[in-house]
SETORPA-444223 format. One record per residue (C-alpha): residue in three letters; x, y, z. Coordinates in steps of 0.001 Angstrom, whole numbers, padded with zeros to 6 digits, always signed. Layout:
BEGIN
alaXYZ
...
This chain:
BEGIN
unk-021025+006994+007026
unk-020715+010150+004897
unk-018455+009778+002374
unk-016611+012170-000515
unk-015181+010695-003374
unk-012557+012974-005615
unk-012399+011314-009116
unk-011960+013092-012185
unk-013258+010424-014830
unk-016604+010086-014545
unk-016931+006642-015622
unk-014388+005535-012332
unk-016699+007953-010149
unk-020161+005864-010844
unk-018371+002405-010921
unk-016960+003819-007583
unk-020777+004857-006173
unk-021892+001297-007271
unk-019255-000473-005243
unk-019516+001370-002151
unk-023667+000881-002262
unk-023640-002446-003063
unk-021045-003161+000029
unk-021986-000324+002519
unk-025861+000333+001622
unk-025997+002579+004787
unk-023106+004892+003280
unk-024564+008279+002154
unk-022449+009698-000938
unk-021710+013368-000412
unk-020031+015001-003116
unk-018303+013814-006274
unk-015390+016398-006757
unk-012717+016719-010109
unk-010430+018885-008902
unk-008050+020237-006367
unk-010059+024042-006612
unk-013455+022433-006227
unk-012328+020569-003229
unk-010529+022940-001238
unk-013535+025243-002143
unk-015820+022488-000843
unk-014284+021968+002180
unk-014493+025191+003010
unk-017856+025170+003095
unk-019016+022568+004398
unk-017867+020283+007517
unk-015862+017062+006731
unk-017004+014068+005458
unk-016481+010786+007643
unk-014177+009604+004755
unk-012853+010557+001603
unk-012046+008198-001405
unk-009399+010352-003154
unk-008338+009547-006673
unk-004196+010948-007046
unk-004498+012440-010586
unk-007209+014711-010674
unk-007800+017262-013128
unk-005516+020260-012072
unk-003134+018762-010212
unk-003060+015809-007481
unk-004280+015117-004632
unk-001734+015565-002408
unk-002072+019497-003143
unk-005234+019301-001132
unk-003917+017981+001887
unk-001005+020015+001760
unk-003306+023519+001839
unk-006410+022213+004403
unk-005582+020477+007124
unk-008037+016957+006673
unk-008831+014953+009807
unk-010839+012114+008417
unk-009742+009083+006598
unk-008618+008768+003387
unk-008657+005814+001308
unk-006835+006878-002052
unk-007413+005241-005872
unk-005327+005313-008849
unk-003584+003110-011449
unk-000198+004560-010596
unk+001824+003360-007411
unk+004431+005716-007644
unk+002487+007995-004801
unk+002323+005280-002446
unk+004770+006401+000396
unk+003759+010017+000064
unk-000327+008584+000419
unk+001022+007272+003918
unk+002151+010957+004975
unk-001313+011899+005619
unk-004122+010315+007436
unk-004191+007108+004460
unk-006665+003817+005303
unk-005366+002285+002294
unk-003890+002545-000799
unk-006284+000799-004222
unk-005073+000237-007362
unk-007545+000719-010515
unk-009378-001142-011815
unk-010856-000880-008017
unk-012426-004933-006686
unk-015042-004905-004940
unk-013057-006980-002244
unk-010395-004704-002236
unk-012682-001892-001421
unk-014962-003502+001453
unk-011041-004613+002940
unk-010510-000730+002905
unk-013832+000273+004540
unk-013720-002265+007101
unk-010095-001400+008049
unk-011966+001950+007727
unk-014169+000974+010638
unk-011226-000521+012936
unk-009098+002600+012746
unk-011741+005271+012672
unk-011990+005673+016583
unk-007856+006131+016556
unk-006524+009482+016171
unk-003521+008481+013979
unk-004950+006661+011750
unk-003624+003212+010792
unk-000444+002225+012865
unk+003133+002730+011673
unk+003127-000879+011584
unk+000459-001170+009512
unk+001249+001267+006927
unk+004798-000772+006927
unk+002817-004185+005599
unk+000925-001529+003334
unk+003790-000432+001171
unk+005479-003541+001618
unk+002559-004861-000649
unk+002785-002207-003076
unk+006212-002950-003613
unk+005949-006499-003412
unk+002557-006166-006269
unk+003556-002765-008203
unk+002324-002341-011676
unk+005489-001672-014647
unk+003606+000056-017488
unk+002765-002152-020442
unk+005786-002491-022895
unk+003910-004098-025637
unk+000584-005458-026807
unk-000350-008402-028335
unk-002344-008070-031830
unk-004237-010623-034267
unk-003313-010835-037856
unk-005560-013808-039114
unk-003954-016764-037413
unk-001003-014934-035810
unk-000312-013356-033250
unk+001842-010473-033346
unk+003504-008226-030340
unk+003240-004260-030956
unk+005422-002180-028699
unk+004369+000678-026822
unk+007000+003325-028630
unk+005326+002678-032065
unk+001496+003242-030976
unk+000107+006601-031898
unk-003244+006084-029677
unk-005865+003654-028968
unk-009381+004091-029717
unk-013093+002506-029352
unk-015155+002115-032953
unk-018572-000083-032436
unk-017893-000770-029225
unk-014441-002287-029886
unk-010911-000768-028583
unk-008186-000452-031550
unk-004471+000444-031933
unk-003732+002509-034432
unk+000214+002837-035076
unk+003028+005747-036387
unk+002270+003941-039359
unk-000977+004395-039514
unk-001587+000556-038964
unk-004936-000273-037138
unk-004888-003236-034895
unk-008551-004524-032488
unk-007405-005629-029421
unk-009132-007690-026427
unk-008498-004581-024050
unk-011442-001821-023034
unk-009995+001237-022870
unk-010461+001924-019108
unk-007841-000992-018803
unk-005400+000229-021491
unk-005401+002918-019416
unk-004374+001600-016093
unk-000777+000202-017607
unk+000536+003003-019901
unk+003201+005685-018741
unk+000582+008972-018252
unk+004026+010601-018865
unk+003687+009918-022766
unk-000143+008956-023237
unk-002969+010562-022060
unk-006772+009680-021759
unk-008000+012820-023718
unk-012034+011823-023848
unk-014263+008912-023481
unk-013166+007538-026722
unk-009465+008660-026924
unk-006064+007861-025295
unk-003261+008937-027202
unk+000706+009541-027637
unk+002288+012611-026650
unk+003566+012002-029902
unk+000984+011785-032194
unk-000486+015375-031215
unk-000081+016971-034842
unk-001602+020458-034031
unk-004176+022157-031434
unk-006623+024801-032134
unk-009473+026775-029839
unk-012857+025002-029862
unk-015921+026180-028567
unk-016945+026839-025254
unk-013087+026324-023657
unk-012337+023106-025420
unk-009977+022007-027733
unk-009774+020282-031047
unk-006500+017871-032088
unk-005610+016629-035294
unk-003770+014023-034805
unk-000861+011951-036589
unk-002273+009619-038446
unk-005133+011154-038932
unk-008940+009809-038028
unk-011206+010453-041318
unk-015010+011785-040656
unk-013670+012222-036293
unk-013656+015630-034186
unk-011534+014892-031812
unk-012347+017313-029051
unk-011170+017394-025283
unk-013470+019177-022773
unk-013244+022494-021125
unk-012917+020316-017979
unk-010152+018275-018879
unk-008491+021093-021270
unk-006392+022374-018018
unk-004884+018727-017103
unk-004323+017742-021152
unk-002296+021915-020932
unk-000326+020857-018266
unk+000662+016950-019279
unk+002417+018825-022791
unk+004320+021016-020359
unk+006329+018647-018389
């Protein structure tokens, strides 16, 4: 089974690898691909993978832009923490639908129903991308509203609206508030970033997710990146975003 995974975040890309050696040992990895232009410029050169695993969001734009210029035969199983893209994930040739974080059960359920329908030309049955979206409706993520903090021996709730971004420090994830307030919370950041609205917060690095908001002022960095100062500020903290994810982090202050 030869197998292409599209995942801009790195991170999601090796836990992805892991999961699909440790359940399909057999399955021979590809490609890893970030981007809409680096896949359509892949699969132009070389012939089609048995299956793709197909994160929504990638870096330029999603998925769906792929499928809509190439026409793709094989599978896809598609990824991402947002369900919103669930019906249009069914209008082309979709196994399943996974919600981040990814199980490992979830995933070998996918590759085995993988396996059943690979031999059909359609795909999955009508029927059976019915039950699929009936799940998705019936188990559909609302973004996170509010989190809970600890201050000594209470416990207090700190909504969404008045977080400026969340951050890791010694390998702890904090809030840090409009007003400049700086809450730890039992959250890694790869989960924080599953349940926020990527309409108003966005993942900007490895250490950094942060408020549409709270983006003081942008300047030219080195090598196409970008440097933020942000509101509050971080003392003794360049906060850069990479010349890969500059064109994404462009086009999220745009809409």
């Amino acid at each position: 089974m030869k197998i292409l995974i599209l995942e801009d975040e790195t991170l999601a890309a090796e836990k992805l690898q892991n999961l699909v050696t440790e359940i399909e040992p057999s399955a021979e990895i590809i490609g890893v691909l970030k981007s809409v232009e680096a896949t359509l410029l892949w699969l132009e050169q070389n012939d089609e993978p048995d299956l793709i695993l197909s994160d929504i969001q990638l870096l330029d734009s999603v998925s769906f832009d792929i499928f809509s210029e190439k026409e793709v035969k094989c599978p896809i199983i598609f990824t991402t923490a947002y369900d919103q893209y669930a019906i249009q994930a069914f209008d082309v040739n979709s196994v399943d639908y996974l919600l981040k974080p990814i199980q490992k059960e979830k995933l070998e359920a996918a590759l085995e129903k993988y396996k059943s329908a690979k031999n059909n030309l359609g795909g999955i049955s009508t029927a059976d991308i019915g039950k699929i979206a009936d799940m998705i409706r019936d188990h559909s993520q609302e973004f996170k509203s509010r989190f809970l903090v600890k201050l000594g021996q209470k416990i207090r709730a700190i909504p969404v609206e008045k977080i400026a971004y969340f951050f890791t420090e010694d390998k702890m994830t904090f809030i840090m508030t409009e007003a400049g307030e700086k809450y730890p919370i039992d959250h890694s950041l790869e989960d924080v970033d599953t349940v926020l609205d990527p309409r108003i917060f966005f993942r900007i690095n490895r250490k950094y997710i942060i408020c549409l908001d709270a983006v003081k002022e942008i300047h030219p960095y080195f090598k196409g990146r970008l440097k933020l100062e942000l509101n509050p500020a971080i003392d003794d903290d360049d906060i850069v975003i990479s010349s890969e994810k500059t064109p994404s982090f462009k086009q999220w202050l745009d809409r």
